[in-house]
C-alpha positions in Angstrom: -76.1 50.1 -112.9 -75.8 53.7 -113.7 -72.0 54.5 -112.6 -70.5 51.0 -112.6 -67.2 49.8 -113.2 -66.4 45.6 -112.9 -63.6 44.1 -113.7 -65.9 42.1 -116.0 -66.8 45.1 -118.1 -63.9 44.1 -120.0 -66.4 41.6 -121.9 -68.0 44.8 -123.1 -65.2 46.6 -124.7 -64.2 46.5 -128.1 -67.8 45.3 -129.0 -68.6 45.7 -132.5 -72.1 47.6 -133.9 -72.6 46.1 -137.4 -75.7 47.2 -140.0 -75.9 48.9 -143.2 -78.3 51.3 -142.1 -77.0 55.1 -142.6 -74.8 56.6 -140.2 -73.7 60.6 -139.9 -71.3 61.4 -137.4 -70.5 64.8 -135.8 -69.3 67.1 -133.1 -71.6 69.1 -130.9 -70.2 72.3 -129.5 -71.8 72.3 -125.4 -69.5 74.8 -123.6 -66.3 73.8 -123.5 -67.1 70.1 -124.2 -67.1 68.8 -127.6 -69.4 66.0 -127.8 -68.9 63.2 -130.6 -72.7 61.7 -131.9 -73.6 59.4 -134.4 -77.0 59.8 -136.1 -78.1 56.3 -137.4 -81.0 55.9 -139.7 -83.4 57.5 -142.3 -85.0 60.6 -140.8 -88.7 59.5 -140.0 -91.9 61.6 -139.1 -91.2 60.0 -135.3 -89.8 60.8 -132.5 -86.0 59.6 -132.4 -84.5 57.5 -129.8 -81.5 58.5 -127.9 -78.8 56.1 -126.6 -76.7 56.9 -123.6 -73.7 54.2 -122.7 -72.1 52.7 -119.8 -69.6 53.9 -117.8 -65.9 53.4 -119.7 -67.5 52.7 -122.6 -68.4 54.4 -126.0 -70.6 54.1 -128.7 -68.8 50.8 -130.3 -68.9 48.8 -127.1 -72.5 49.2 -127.0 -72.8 46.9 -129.9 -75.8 46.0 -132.3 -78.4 47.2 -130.3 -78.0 50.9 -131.8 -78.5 49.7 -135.2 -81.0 47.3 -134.2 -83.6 50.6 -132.8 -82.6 52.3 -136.3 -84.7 50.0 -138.3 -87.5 52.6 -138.1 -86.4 55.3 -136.2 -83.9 57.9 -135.9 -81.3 57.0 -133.3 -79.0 59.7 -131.8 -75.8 57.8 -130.0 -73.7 60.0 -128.0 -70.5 59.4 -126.6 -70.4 61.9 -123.1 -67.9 63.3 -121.5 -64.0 61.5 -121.1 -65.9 59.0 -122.7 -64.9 57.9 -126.5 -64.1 60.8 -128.8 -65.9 62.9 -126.2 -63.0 65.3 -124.4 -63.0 65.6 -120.6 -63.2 69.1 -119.2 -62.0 70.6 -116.0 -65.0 69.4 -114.2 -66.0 66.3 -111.9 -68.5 63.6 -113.7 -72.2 64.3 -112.1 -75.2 62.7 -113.2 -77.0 66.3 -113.4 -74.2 67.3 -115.2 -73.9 64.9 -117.9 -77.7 64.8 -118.1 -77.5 68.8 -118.7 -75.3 67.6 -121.4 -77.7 65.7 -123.2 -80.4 68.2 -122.8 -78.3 71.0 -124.4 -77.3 68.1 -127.2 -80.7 67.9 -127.8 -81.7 71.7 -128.0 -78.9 72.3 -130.0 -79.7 69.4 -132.8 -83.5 70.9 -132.4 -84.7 67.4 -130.8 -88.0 68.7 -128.5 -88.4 65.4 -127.6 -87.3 61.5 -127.6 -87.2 58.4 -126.0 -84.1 57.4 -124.2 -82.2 54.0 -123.8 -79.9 54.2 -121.2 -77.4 51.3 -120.1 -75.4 51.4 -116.5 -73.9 54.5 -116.6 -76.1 56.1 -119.3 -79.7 54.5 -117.6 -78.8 56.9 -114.4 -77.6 59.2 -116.7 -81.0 58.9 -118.4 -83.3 58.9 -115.5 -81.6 62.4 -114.1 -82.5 63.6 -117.9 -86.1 62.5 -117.1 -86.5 64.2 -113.9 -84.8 67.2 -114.3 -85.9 68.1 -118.0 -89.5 65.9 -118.2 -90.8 68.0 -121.2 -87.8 66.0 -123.2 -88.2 62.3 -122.4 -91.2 60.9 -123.7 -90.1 56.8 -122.4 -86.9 55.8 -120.4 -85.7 52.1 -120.9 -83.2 51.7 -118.0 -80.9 48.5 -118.4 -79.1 47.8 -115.2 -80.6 50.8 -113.0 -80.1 51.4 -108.7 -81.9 54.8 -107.6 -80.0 53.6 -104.2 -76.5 52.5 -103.4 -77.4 50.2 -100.7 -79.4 48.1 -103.7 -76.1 47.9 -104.8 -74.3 43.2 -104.4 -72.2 43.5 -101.1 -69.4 42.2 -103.2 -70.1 45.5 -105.4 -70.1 47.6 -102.6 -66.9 46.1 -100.8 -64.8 46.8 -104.2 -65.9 50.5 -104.5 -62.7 51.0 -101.0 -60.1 49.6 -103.3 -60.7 50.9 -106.5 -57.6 52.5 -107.7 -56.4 54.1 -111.2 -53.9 50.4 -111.2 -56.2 48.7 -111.9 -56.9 49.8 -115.3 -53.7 50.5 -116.2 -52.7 47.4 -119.2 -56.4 46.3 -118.9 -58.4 46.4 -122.4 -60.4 49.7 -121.0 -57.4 51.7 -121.1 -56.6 50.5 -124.8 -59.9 51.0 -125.8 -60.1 54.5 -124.6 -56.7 55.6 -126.2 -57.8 54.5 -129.2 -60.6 56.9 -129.3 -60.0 59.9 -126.8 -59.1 62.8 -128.1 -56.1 63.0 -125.6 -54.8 59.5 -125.2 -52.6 60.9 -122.1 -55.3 61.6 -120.1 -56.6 58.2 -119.1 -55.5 58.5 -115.3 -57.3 61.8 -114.5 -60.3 60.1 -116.2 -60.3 57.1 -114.3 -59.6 59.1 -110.8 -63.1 61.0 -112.3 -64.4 57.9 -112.5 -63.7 56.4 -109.1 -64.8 59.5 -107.2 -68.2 59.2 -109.0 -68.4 56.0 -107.6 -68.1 57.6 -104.0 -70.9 59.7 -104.3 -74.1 58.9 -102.4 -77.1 57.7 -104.2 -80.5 58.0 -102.6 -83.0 59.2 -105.4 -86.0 57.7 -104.5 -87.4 61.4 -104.6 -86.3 61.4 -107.9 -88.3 58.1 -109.0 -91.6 59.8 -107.2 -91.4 62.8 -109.3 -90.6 60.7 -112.5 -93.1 61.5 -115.4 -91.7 59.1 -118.0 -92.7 55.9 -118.5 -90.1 53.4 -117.6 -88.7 50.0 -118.9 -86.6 49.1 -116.2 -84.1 45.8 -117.2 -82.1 44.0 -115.5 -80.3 40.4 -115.2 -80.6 37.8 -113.0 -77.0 37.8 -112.2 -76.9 42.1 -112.7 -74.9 44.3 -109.8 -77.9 45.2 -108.6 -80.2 42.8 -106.7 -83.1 41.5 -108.2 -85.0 42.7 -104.3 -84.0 46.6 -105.5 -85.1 46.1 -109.1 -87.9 44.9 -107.8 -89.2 47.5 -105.6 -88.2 50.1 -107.6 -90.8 48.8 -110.1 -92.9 49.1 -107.0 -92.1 52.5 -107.1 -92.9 52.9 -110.5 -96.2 52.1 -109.8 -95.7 48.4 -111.0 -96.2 44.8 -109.4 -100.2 44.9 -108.5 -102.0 41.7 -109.7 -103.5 42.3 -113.6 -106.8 40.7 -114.6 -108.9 42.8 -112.0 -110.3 45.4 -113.9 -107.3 47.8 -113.9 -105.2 49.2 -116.7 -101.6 48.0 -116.5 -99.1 50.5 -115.6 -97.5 51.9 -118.2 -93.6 51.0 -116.9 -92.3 48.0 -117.1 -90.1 45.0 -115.7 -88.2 42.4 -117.4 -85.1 40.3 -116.3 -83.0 38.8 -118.5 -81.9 35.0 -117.4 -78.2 34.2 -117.1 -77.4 37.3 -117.4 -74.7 39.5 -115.1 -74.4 43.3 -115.6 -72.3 43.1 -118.5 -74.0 40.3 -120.4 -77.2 42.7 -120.8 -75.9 44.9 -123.5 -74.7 42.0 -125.3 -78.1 40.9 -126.2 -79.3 42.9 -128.6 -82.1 40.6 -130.4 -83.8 40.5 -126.9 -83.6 43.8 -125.6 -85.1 44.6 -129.5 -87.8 42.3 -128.4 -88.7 44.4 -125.2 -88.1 48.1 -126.3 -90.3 48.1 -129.2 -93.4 47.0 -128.1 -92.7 49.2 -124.9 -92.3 52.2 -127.5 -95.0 50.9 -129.6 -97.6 50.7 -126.2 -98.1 47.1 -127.3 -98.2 44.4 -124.3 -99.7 40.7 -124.3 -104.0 41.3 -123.4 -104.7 38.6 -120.7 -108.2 36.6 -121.3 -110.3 39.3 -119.9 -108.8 42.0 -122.0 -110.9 42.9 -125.3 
């Protein structure tokens, strides 16, 4: 979810987006924060899709599924802060924070509104964007999403305690981010960031009440957060009531991936493909008493 750091994430790094599709890349001047993007795709008469990563990660590591959502629309992929060629600024990482980041991205490339695909980090990321600015997320597609810690696996949960800047030290995250960050000495202060984020509380079921957007929420079988909390938050969502009875069905959705842990959902881009567009599109399988 949202903030998440396994060891396993590792499988994610240095993963490749390949396409011929056009690609402009830039800097965005927010504050004191200069934010790398990449703009993939023709400009189209749509509204353009957004792409937030995971945690440790950066636009590369979040592989073919950018190019994939830019056969027909405009996707903006941004790299946020410590993250990438994104600096880090003398400030903690917040979700409301980095969401404000997003929302003053947007203003300032004149985006009024988009749809948002979010992964671990960048789905919590996402959904704070949603809440807090709802006149700027048309639909949210979540992969790997908590809105509460204790929906977090106990063996998650037991590893936030020993979490130490160590670990990374060697691993392929730490090459990864020196290879990109704009201050390749820095990696320690980012990863201590990083491990306080994972200390703060999450509770936001508030949050998902007041949520306006449409959600996509995705997860995997195996994912870090139980199938029981993905579950009733699509309760939440206003998902999980029996279809065929008359009633329209809700326009979020569920779907989880088989086989799949946390860091095996990003790297399945021909199937998420398969479940964002017709979610953008409105498009959903009629069952036999559907006209």
């Amino acid at each position: 979810m949202k903030h998440l750091f396994l060891i396993g994430i590792t499988l994610v790094i240095g993963a490749s987006n390949a396409g011929a599709e056009s690609v402009d890349k830039g800097y965005a001047e927010i504050g004191e924060l200069r934010m790398y993007y990449e703009r993939h795709g023709d400009d189209v008469e749509v509204e353009p899709i957004i792409v937030l990563h995971g945690a440790y990660m950066d636009i590369p590591s979040m592989g073919d599924i950018i190019p994939r959502l830019a056969t027909d629309r405009t996707v903006y992929a941004l790299e946020m802060q410590g993250h990438g060629r994104t600096n880090d600024i003398d400030r903690p990482f917040g979700y409301q924070d980095l969401a404000d980041d997003v929302f003053r991205f947007m203003n300032q490339m004149g985006i009024k509104r988009a749809d948002v695909v979010g992964y671990s980090m960048g789905a919590a990321v996402g959904f704070f964007l949603a809440t807090d600015h709802p006149d700027k997320v048309d639909q949210l597609v979540a992969l790997s999403l908590a809105y509460d810690l204790k929906g977090m696996q106990p063996e998650y949960l037991q590893m936030i305690p020993m979490m130490t800047p160590n670990m990374f030290l060697g691993s392929p995250i730490e090459k990864q981010w020196k290879a990109l960050a704009p201050d390749p000495d820095g990696f320690v202060p980012f990863v201590e960031k990083m491990i306080r984020l994972e200390h703060e509380p999450v509770a936001w079921k508030e949050r998902v009440w007041g949520l306006q957007s449409p959600m996509l929420l995705v997860t995997g079988d195996a994912d870090v957060v139980t199938l029981e909390h993905s579950v009733e938050l699509f309760r939440l969502l206003g998902g999980g009531a029996m279809g065929d009875m008359g009633k329209s069905l809700p326009k979020s959705r569920f779907a989880v991936l088989p086989a799949s842990s946390h860091t095996a959902i990003i790297r399945q881009p021909e199937l998420l493909s398969q479940l964002i567009e017709p979610f953008f599109q409105g498009e959903y399988t009629r069952g036999m008493f559907e006209k």
